[in-house]
C-alpha positions, 0 to 999 in steps of 0.5 A, spaced: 500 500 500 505 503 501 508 503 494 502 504 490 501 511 495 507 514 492 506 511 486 500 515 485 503 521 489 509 520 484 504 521 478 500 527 480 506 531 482 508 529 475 501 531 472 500 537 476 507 541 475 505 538 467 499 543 467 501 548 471 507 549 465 502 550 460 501 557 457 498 560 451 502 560 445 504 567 442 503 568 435 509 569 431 511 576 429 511 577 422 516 582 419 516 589 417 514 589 409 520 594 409 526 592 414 527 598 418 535 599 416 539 606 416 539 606 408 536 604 403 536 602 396 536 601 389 538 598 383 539 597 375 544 594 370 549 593 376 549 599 379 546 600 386 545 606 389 544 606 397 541 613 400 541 614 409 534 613 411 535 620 415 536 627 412 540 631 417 538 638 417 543 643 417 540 650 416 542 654 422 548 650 424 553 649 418 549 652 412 545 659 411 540 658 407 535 663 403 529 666 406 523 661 405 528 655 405 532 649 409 539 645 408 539 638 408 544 633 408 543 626 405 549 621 404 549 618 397 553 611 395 553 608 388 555 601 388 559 598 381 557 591 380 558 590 374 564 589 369 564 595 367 567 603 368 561 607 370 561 615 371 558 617 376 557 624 378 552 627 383 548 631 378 546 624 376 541 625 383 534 629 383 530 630 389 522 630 389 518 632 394 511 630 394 509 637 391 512 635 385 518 639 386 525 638 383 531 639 387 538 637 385 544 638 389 547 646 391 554 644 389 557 651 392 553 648 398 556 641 398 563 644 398 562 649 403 560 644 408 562 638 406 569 638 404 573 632 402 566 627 403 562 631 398 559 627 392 565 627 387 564 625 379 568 619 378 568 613 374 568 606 377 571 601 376 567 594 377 567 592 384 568 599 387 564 604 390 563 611 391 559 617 393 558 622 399 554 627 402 550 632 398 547 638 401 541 640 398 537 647 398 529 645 400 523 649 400 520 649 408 515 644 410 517 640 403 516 633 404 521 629 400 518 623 396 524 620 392 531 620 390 532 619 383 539 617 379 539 617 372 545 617 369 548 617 362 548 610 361 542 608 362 540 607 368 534 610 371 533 608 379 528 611 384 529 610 391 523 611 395 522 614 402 518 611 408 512 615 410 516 617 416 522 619 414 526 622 419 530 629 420 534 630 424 538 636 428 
């Protein structure tokens, strides 16, 4: 009798502390449709271009700007991957903002600024990279779009921004 009290003793003690442990299975997360990185990119025939999800406000701080307009900064990377040497030039790079306004880079202001991390036009060899920093001058309160390189040899890539592009100070 004994035997069988700590058997069955036993056996709920292993079936108590089996329930008690039981807990509703969570659901798995399902990713962001975009990834949340700090860049973002595109690519054509080779060649990919990679921008800083965040445009980095400067007026004020570096840069003046002229009345009813703000300056910005965004960092631009173009990739060669393919067997050619491909130019590349930061008047390859157009902004759009919502409104359907065109901004290309103030080359005075990126020198100014920037200095030796401008965005310089160069030709790439394959399996190298270039780029850099490019101010541009925008109108307040605009809400950019996309970035848009097009350059001479055909290749045409629009990097779009999130609804929540950030701008930072």
């Amino acid at each position: 009798m004994k035997k069988l009290t700590v058997i069955l003793f036993s056996i709920l003690l292993l079936v108590s502390a089996g329930c008690a442990g039981s807990k509703k299975k969570e659901p798995v997360p399902v990713p962001p449709s975009q990834p949340d990185t700090s860049h973002l990119t595109a690519e054509d025939k080779g060649l990919e271009v990679s921008i800083s999800r965040e445009m980095r406000a400067l007026t004020g701080m570096i840069a003046s700007s002229r009345e009813g307009y703000e300056v910005y900064s965004i960092q631009v990377a173009v990739a060669n991957n393919s067997k050619d040497n491909v130019p590349i030039s930061p008047d390859f790079v157009t902004l759009k903002a919502s409104d359907r306004t065109e901004y290309k880079y103030s080359p005075d202001l990126t020198e100014t600024v920037t200095s030796k991390a401008a965005f310089k036009e160069v030709t790439l060899p394959p399996d190298y990279r270039g780029g850099g920093l490019l101010i541009f001058e925008l109108k307040k309160g605009s809400v950019m779009e996309n970035l848009n390189y097009k350059d001479d040899s055909g290749h045409d890539m629009t990097v779009k921004f999130p609804s929540d592009v950030k701008v930072s100070i």
